[in-house]
C-alpha positions as CSV (number, residue, x, y, z in Angstrom):
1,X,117.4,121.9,119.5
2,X,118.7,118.3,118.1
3,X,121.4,117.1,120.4
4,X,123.7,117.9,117.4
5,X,122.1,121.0,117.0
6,X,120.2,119.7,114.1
7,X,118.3,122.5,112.3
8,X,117.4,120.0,109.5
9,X,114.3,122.5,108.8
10,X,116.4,125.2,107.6
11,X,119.5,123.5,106.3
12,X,117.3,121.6,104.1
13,X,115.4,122.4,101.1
14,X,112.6,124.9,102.0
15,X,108.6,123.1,101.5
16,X,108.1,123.8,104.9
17,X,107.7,127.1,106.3
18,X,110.1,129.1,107.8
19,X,108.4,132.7,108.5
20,X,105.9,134.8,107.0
21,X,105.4,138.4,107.0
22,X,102.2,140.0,106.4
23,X,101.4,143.7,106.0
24,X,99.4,146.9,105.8
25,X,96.9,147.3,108.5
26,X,95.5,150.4,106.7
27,X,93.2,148.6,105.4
28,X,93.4,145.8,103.0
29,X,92.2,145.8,99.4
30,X,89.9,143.5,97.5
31,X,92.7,140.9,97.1
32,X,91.9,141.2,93.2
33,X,95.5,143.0,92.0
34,X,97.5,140.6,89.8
35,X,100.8,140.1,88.8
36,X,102.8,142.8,89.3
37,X,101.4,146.3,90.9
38,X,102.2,148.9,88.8
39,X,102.5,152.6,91.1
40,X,99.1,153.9,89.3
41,X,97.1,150.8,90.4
42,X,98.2,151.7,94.2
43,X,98.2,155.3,94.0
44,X,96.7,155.5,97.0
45,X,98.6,153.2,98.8
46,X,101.8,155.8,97.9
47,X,100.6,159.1,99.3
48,X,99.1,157.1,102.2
49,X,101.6,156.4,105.1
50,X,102.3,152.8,106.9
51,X,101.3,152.8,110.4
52,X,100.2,149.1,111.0
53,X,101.1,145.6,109.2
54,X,99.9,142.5,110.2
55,X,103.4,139.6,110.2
56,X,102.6,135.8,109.5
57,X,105.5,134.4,110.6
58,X,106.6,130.6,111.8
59,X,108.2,131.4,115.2
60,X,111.3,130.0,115.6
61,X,111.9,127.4,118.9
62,X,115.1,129.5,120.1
63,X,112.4,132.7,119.8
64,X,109.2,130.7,121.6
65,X,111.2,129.4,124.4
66,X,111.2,133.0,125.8
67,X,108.3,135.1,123.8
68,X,104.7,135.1,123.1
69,X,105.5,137.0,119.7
70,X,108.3,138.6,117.7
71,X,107.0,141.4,118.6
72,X,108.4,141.2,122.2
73,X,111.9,141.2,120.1
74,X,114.3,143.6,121.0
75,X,115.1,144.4,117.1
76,X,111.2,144.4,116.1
77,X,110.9,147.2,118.9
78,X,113.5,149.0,117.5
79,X,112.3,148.9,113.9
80,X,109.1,150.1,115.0
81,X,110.6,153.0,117.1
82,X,112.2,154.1,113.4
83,X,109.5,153.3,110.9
84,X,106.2,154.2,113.3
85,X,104.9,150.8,111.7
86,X,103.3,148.8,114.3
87,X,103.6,145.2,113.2
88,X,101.0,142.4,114.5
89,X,102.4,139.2,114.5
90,X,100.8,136.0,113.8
91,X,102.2,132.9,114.4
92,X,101.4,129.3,113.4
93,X,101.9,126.5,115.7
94,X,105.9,125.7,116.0
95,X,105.2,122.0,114.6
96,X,106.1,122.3,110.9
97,X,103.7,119.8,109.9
98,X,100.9,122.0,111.6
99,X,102.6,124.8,110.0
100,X,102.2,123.9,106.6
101,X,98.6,123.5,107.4
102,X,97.7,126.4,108.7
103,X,99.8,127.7,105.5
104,X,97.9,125.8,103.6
105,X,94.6,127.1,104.4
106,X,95.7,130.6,104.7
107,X,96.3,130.3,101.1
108,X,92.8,129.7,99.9
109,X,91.4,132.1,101.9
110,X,90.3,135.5,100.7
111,X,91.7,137.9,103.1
112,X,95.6,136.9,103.3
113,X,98.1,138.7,105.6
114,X,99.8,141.4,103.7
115,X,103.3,139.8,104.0
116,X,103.8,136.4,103.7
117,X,107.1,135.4,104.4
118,X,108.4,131.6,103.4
119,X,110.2,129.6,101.9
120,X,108.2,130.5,98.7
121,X,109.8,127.0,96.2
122,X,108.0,124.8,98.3
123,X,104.8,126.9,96.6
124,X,103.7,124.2,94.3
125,X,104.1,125.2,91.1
126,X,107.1,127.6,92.8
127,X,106.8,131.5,93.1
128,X,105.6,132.6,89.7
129,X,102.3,130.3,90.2
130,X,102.1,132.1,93.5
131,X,102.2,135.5,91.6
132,X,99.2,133.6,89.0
133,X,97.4,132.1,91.3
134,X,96.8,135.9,92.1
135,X,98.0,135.2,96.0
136,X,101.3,137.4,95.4
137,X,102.9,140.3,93.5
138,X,105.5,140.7,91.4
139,X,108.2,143.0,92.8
140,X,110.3,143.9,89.5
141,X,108.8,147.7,89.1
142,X,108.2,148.5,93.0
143,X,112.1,147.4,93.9
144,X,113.0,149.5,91.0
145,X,111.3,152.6,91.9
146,X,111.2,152.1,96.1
147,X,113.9,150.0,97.6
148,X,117.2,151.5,96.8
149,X,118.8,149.1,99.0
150,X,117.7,145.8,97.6
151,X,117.8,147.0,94.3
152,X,121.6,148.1,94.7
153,X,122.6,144.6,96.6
154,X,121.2,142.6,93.4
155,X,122.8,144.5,90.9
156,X,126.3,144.0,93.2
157,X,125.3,140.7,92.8
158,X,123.9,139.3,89.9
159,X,124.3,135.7,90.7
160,X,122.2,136.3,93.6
161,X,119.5,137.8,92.3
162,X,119.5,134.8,89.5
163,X,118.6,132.6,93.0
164,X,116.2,134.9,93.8
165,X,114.4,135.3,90.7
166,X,111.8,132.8,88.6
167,X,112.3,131.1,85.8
168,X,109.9,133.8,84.3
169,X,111.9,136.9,84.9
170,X,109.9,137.1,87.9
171,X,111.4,139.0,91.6
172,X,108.9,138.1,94.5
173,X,110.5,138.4,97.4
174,X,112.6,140.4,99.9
175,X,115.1,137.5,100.4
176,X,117.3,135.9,103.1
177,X,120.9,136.1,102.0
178,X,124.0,134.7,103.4
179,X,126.7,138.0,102.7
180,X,129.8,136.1,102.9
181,X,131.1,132.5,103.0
182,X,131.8,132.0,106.3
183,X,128.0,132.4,107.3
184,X,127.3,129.4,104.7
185,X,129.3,127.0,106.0
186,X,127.7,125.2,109.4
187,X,127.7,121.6,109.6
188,X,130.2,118.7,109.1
189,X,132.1,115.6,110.6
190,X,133.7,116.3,113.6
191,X,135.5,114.1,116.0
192,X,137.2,113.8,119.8
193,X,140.8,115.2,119.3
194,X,141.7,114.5,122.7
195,X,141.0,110.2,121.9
196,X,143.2,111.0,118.8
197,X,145.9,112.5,120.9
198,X,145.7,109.7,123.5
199,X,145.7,107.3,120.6
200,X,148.8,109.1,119.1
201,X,146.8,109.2,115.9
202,X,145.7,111.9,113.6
203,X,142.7,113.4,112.1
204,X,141.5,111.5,109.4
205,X,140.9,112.3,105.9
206,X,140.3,109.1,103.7
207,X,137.4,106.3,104.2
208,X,140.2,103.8,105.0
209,X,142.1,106.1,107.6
210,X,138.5,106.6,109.3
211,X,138.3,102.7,109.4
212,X,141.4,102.5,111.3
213,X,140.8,105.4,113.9
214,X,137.6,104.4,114.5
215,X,138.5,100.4,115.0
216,X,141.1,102.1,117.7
217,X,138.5,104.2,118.9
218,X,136.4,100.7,119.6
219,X,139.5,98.9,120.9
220,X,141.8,100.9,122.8
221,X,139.9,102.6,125.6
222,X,140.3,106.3,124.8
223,X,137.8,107.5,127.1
224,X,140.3,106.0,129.7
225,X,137.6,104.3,132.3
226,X,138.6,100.6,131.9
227,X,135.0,99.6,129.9
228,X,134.5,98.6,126.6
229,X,131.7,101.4,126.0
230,X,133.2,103.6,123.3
231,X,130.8,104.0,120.7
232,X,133.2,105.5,117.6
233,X,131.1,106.8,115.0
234,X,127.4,108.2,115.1
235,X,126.1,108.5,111.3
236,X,122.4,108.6,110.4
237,X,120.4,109.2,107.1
238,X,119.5,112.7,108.6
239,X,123.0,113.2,108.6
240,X,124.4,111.9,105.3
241,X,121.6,113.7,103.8
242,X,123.0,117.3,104.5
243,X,126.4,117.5,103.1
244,X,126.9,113.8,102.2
245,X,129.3,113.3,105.2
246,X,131.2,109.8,103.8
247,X,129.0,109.2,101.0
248,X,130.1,112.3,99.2
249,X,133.7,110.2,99.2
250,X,132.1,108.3,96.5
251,X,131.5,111.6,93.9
252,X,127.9,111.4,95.2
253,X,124.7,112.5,97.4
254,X,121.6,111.3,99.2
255,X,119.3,113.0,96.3
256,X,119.7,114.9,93.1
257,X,123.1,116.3,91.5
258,X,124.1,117.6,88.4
259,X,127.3,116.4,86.1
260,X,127.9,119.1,83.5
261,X,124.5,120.3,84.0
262,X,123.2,116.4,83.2
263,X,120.9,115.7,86.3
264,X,121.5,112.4,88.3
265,X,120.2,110.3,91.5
266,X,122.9,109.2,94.1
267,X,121.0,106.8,95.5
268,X,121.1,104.2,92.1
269,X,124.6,105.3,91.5
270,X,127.0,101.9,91.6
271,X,129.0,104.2,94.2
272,X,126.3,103.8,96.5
273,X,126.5,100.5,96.9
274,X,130.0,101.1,97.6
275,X,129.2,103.2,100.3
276,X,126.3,101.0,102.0
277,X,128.9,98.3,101.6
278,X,131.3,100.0,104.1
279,X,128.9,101.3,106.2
280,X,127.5,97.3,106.6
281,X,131.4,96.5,107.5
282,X,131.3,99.5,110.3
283,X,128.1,98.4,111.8
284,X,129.3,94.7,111.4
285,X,132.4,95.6,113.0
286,X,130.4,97.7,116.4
287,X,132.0,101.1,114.5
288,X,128.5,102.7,114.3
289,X,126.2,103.2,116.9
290,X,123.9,100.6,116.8
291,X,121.4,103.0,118.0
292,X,121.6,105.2,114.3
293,X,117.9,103.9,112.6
294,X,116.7,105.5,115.4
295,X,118.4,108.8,115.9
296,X,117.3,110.3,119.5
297,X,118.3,114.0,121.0
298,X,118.8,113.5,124.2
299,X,120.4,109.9,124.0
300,X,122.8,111.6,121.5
301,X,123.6,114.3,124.3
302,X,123.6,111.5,127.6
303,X,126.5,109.9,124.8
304,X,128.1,112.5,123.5
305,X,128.5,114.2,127.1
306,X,128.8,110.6,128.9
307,X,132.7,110.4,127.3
308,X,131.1,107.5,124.8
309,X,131.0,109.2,121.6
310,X,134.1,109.2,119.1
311,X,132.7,111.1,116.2
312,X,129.7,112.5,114.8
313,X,128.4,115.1,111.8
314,X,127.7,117.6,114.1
315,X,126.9,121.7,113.5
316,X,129.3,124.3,114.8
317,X,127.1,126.3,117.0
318,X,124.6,123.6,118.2
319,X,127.4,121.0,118.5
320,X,131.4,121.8,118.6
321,X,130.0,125.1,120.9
322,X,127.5,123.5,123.1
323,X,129.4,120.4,124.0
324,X,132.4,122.4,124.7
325,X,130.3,124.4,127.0
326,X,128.3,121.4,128.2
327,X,131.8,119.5,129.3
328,X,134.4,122.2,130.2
329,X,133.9,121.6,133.8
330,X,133.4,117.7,133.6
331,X,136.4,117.3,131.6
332,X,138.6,119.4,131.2
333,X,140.4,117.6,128.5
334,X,137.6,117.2,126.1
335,X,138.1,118.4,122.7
336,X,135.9,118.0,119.8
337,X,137.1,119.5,116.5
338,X,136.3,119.7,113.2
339,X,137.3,116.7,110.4
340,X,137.5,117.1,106.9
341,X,134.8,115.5,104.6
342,X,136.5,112.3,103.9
343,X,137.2,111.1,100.1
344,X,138.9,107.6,99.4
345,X,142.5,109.0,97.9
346,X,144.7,110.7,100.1
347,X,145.0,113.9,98.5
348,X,141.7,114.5,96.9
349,X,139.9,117.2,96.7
350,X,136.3,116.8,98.8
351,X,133.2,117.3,96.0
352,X,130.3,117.5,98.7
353,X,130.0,119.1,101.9
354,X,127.3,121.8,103.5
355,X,127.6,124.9,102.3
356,X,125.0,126.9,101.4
357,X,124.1,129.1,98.8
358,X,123.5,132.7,98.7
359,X,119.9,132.3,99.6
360,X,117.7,129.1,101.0
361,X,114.3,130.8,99.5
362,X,113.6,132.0,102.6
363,X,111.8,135.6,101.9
364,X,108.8,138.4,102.3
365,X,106.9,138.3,99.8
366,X,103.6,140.8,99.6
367,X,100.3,139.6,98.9
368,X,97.3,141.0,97.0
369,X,95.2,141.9,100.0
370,X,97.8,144.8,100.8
371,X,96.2,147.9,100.1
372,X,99.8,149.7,100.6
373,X,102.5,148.0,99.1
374,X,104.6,150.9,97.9
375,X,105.0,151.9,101.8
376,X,105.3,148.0,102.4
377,X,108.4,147.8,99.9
378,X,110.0,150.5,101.8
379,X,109.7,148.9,105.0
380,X,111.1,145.7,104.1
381,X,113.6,147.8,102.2
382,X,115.1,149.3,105.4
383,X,116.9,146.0,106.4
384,X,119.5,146.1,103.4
385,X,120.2,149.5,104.0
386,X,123.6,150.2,106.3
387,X,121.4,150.6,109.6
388,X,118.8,147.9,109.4
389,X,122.1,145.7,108.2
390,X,123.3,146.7,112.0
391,X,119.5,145.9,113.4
392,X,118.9,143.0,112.1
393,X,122.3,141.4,112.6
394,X,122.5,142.7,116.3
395,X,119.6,144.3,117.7
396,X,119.4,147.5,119.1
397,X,122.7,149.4,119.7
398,X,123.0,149.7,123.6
399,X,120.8,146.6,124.7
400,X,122.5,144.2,122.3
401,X,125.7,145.3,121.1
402,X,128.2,148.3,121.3
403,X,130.0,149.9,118.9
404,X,134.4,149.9,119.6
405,X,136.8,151.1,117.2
406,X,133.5,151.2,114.0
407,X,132.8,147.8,114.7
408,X,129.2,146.5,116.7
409,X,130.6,144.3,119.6
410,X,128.2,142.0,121.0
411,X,127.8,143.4,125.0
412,X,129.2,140.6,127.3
413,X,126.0,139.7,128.6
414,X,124.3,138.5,125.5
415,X,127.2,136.5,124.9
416,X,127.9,134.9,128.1
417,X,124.2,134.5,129.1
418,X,123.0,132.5,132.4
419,X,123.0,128.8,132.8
420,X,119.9,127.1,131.2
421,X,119.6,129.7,128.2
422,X,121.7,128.8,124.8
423,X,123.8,131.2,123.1
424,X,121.2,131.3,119.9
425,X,118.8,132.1,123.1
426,X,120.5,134.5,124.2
427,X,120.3,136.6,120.7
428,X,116.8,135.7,120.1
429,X,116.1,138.3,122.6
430,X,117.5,140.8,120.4
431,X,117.5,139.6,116.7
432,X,117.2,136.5,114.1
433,X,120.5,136.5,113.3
434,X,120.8,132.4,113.6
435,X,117.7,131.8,111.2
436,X,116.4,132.6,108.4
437,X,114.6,136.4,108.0
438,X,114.9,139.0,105.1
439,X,117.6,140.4,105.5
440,X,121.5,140.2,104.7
441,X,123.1,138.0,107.3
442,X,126.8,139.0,107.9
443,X,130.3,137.4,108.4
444,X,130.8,139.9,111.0
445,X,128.3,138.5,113.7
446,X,128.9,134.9,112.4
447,X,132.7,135.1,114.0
448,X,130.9,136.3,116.9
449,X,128.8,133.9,117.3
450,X,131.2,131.4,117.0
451,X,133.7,132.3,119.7
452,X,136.0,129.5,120.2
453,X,138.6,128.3,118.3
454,X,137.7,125.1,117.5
455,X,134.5,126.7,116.2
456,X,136.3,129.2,114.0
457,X,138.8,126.3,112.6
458,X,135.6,124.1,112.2
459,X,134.9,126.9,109.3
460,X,138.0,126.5,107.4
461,X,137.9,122.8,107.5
462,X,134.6,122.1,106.5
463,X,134.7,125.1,103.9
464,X,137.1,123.3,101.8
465,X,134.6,120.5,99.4
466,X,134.2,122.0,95.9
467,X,130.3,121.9,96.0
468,X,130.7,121.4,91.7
469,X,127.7,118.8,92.2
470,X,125.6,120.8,93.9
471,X,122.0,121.1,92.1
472,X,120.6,125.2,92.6
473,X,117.8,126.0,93.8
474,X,115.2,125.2,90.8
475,X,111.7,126.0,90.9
476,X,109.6,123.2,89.1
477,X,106.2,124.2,87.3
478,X,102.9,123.1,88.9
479,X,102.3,120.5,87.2
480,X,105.8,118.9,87.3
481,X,105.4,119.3,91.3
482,X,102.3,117.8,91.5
483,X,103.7,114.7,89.3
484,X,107.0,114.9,91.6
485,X,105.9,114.9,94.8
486,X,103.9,111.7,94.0
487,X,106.4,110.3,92.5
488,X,109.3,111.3,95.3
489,X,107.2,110.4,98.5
490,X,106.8,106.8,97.8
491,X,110.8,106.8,96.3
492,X,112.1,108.3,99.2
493,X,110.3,106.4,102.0
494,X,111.8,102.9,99.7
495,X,115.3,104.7,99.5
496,X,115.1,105.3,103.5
497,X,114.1,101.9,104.3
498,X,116.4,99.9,102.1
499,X,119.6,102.7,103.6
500,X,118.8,100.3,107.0
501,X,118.2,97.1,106.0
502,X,121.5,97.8,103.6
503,X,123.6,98.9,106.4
504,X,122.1,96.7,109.5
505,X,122.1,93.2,107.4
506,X,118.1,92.9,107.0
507,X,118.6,93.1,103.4
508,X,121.8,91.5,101.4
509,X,123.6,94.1,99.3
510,X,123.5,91.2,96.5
511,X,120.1,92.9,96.2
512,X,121.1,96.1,95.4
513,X,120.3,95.9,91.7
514,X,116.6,94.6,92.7
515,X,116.6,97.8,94.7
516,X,117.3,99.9,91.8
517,X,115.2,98.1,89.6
518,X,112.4,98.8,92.2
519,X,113.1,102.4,91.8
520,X,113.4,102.7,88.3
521,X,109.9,101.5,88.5
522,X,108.5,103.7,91.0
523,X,109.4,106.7,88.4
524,X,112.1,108.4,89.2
525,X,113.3,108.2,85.4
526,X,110.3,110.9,84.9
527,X,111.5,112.5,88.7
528,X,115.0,113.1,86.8
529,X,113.6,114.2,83.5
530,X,111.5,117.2,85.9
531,X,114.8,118.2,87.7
532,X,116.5,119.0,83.9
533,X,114.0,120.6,82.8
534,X,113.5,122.9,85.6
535,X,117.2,122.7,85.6
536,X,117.3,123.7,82.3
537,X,115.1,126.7,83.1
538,X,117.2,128.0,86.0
539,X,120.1,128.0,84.0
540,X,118.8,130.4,80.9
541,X,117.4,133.0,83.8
C-alpha cells in the first residue's frame, strides 16, 4: 500500500489487469465457438454439471501478504461448499507490468482459462474485438436464459448495463459494480484540523483561502515543536490525476473531458497554465513539498506520522483511517479530516472530484475454451443473487460476520485485527470487498469499513463535485487503440515532464504556448478526434 493508500491501479482507468477468472475443468473444448454461444452449440455443456474451473486472477497485495491463492479465502471456501465447484486458481505475478505480460501471452495461446476476469477496455480494440478475435463469448442469450440475477440487476438499472455493454450491443462480462454512492466516493484532499484549530483558522474551500492556510501552516509552527519543518501541502501528478484535486478549480482535468458531449484535453486548456502558475508560486513560496517529482511511500508516512505534513490528497481507508490508527497513541490530538475540492469563487459548486462510476470494467468474462459455459453462467450468477450479495461482501456468516437485528455485522475480530495486519488485511481473509471482483459491492459494508467519523464525514465532503465533465468509460476500436496508444505514450510522458519543470522553475511558463504547440504536433488533435468518436458510439448504445 502507497503511504496515502494509493490504489492508483484500480482508481484509474483499467489497461492493466485486475483479476481473471477462468472456468470449466470438465474438460475444455476446441476453443473454436465464436461470438455468442447459443444453448444448442453447448448442449452438452447444459445437462453436464460444474465440478471444477480453473480462475486466472491478478492477486491482490492485501490478499498475497497472507495467501498462496484465493483459494485459501474464507468466501472462495464457502462458495465452493454451496456450488460443489472446485475452483483452481492461477495467479500472475503481483507486478502489473509482469501481469500484463503474462496476460498478454495467455491471449495468443490456444488453450485459455475458462474465465478470464479483467479489466476487459484495456483489450485493444475493447471487448467486442475480444468476442472477434474469437478469445470470448458473448453473454446476451446465456444471461437471458441462466442468470436470473444479473439479468434482473441490469434491467433495475439500465444505465449500468449501458457501462457494461459494447458499442455493438454486445454484454461480455459478469461485472464489478459499485451499488450505491457511498462506495464510489474514496479519495480527496484532506488536511490536519487540529493545525487549523491551533491556527484559529478554518477549512478551506477556494485556491486563495488554501494559499493563506497553507502560508500559516509554513510560518506559524502548528506542529508546536519550535522548528521551522512544517511541510504544508503534498501534491503530485499521481494525485492531481485522480479527481483533479486544485486543478479541477480551473473547470478542468489531467486528461480527457467532455463539454456538451464535445471532447477536450486539460492539459492545453489556458486554465492550465493558470494552475501550473500557482502551483510555481506554492513551490516558490516552500508551500509544497519539495520532495513531490518524486513521490516516495514510506517518506510520505515518516512525514505524515513525523507531525510535518499539513495537507495531502489522501484516500479514506488507506489514509484518514490508517494515520488515525498509526498516531492515536503518539498524539492524541492529531486530526486529519476531509477538505472540499477547492474552486476559485467562494461559493461554487466543485466540477471534478473522484467518484466513480457504476462499474471500472472490471469483470468475468468466459472464454471459448469452456466446454460448459451454461453451468459457468450460473456460477458466476450466484454472486448477484441475495446470498452470494452476503458472501461476497462479507464472507462466510460465523467466521466473518454475524447477523443482529437482519443486518450482517462484521465480528469484532476482523475489524479490530492485531498489530501489523491492515484493516483491508484483515477482510482479505474473508472476502474482496475492498477491490475489484464480480460482484455487487454494497453501501452497507462500505460504512463498515470506514468506522470513524472523520472517515464517514470524509464521504459527504468529497461526494459533493458535480462530476458533469467526467468522460464514461468508452471503448475505442482496434484500430483507433493501436493509433492512440502511440500517439498518448509519447504525449503523456511530454505532458509529465513539462508538469515539473512548470511547477519547479526548470522551464518558464512564458513557454507554455511552445508546450502546446509541441503537443499539437505530437497528435493529439487525432487522439481527441478518437475519444468523440468512441464517444460518439457510447452515447447511441
Amino acid at each position: 500500500m502507497k503511504g496515502k493508500g494509493k490504489k492508483l491501479g484500480t482508481m484509474l482507468l483499467a489497461a492493466t489487469l485486475v483479476l481473471s477468472l477462468a472456468a470449466c475443468g470438465n474438460g475444455s473444448g476446441n476453443g473454436e465457438t465464436k461470438g455468442e454461444t447459443s444453448a444448442s452449440e453447448k448442449q452438452a455443456g447444459e445437462a453436464q454439471k460444474l465440478t471444477n474451473l480453473t480462475y486466472w486472477v491478478s492477486m491482490h497485495s492485501a490478499a498475497a501478504a497472507q495467501m498462496k491463492t484465493y483459494a485459501e479465502m474464507g468466501m472462495y471456501k464457502e462458495l465452493e461448499n454451496i456450488t460443489g465447484v472446485k475452483v483452481e486458481f492461477q495467479h500472475p505475478p503481483t507486478d502489473s507490468a509482469q501481469a500484463q505480460e503474462q496476460f498478454n501471452l495467455m491471449m495468443v495461446s490456444e488453450k485459455l482459462p475458462d474465465v478470464i476476469e479483467t479489466s476487459w477496455i484495456g483489450y485493444p480494440g475493447g471487448p467486442e474485438k475480444a468476442i472477434q478475435d474469437n478469445k470470448i463469448i458473448k453473454l446476451n442469450d446465456l444471461i437471458d436464459q441462466y442468470a436470473p440475477n444479473l439479468k434482473k440487476l441490469l434491467e433495475e438499472h439500465p444505465d449500468w448495463k449501458k457501462q457494461v455493454t459494447t458499442d455493438d450491443g454486445s454484454l461480455y462480462m459478469f461485472p464489478f459494480f459499485r451499488g450505491g454512492e457511498k462506495v464510489r466516493v474514496f479519495y480527496g484532499p484532506s488536511i490536519r484540523k487540529d493545525w487549523l484549530d491551533k491556527l484559529g483558522l478554518e477549512v478551506p474551500t477556494t485556491i486563495d483561502e488554501w494559499h493563506e492556510v497553507l502560508k500559516a501552516f509554513k510560518e506559524k509552527d502548528p506542529n508546536g515543536n519550535g522548528k521551522a519543518d512544517e511541510i504544508p501541502l503534498y501534491l503530485t501528478k499521481e494525485d492531481v490525476s485522480v479527481g483533479a484535486p486544485f486543478l479541477g478549480a480551473w473547470g478542468i482535468n489531467y486528461g480527457f473531458y467532455q463539454m456538451d458531449n464535445q471532447v477536450k484535453y486539460g492539459p492545453i486548456q489556458p486554465e492550465y497554465k493558470e494552475f501550473l502558475t500557482t502551483l510555481n508560486q506554492w513551490y516558490k513560496e516552500g508551500l509544497l513539498d519539495k520532495d513531490f517529482a518524486a513521490p516516495n511511500d514510506k517518506l510520505f508516512d515518516a512525514k505524515m506520522t513525523g507531525n510535518q505534513l499539513g495537507a495531502a490528497p489522501t484516500y479514506n481507508g488507506g489514509g484518514i483511517g490508517k494515520y488515525a490508527n498509526l498516531m492515536k497513541d503518539k498524539d492524541p490530538n492529531f486530526n486529519l479530516v476531509a477538505a472540499p475540492y477547492p474552486v476559485l469563487k467562494k461559493g461554487d459548486k466543485a466540477i471534478w472530484g473522484q467518484k466513480d462510476f457504476a462499474t471500472n470494467g472490471v469483470g468475468a468474462a468466459i472464454s471459448t475454451s469452456n466446454s460448459n459455459p451454461i453451468e459457468t453462467v450460473k456460477w458466476l450468477d450466484y454472486a448477484y443473487g441475495e446470498k452470494g450479495d452476503l458472501l461476497f461482501n462479507y464472507g462466510k456468516e460465523g467466521e466473518a460476520y454475524k447477523m443482529e437485528n437482519g443486518k450482517p455485522v462484521f465480528l469484532p475480530e476482523v475489524l479490530n485485527p492485531p498489530s501489523g495486519v491492515s484493516l483491508q488485511q484483515s477482510f482479505a481473509k474473508h472476502n474482496r470487498s475492498t477491490w475489484s471482483a464480480p460482484f455487487v459491492l454494497s453501501d452497507d459494508f462500505q460504512m463498515q469499513y470506514l468506522a470513524l467519523p472523520n472517515q464517514r464525514e470524509a464521504l459527504e465532503v468529497w461526494s459533493q463535485p458535480t462530476g458533469e465533465r467526467r468522460m464514461p468509460l468508452v471503448t475505442p476500436t482496434k484500430d483507433e487503440s493501436s493509433q492512440y496508444a502511440s500517439l498518448m505514450t509519447d504525449i503523456n510522458t511530454y505532458r509529465d515532464e513539462m508538469f515539473l519543470k512548470f511547477i519547479m522553475g526548470a522551464e518558464p511558463l512564458e513557454n507554455f504556448d511552445k508546450y502546446v504547440k509541441k503537443i499539437e504536433a505530437m497528435g493529439i488533435e487525432d487522439a481527441i478526434k478518437i475519444q468523440q468518436a468512441a464517444l460518439d458510439r457510447f452515447n447511441k448504445r
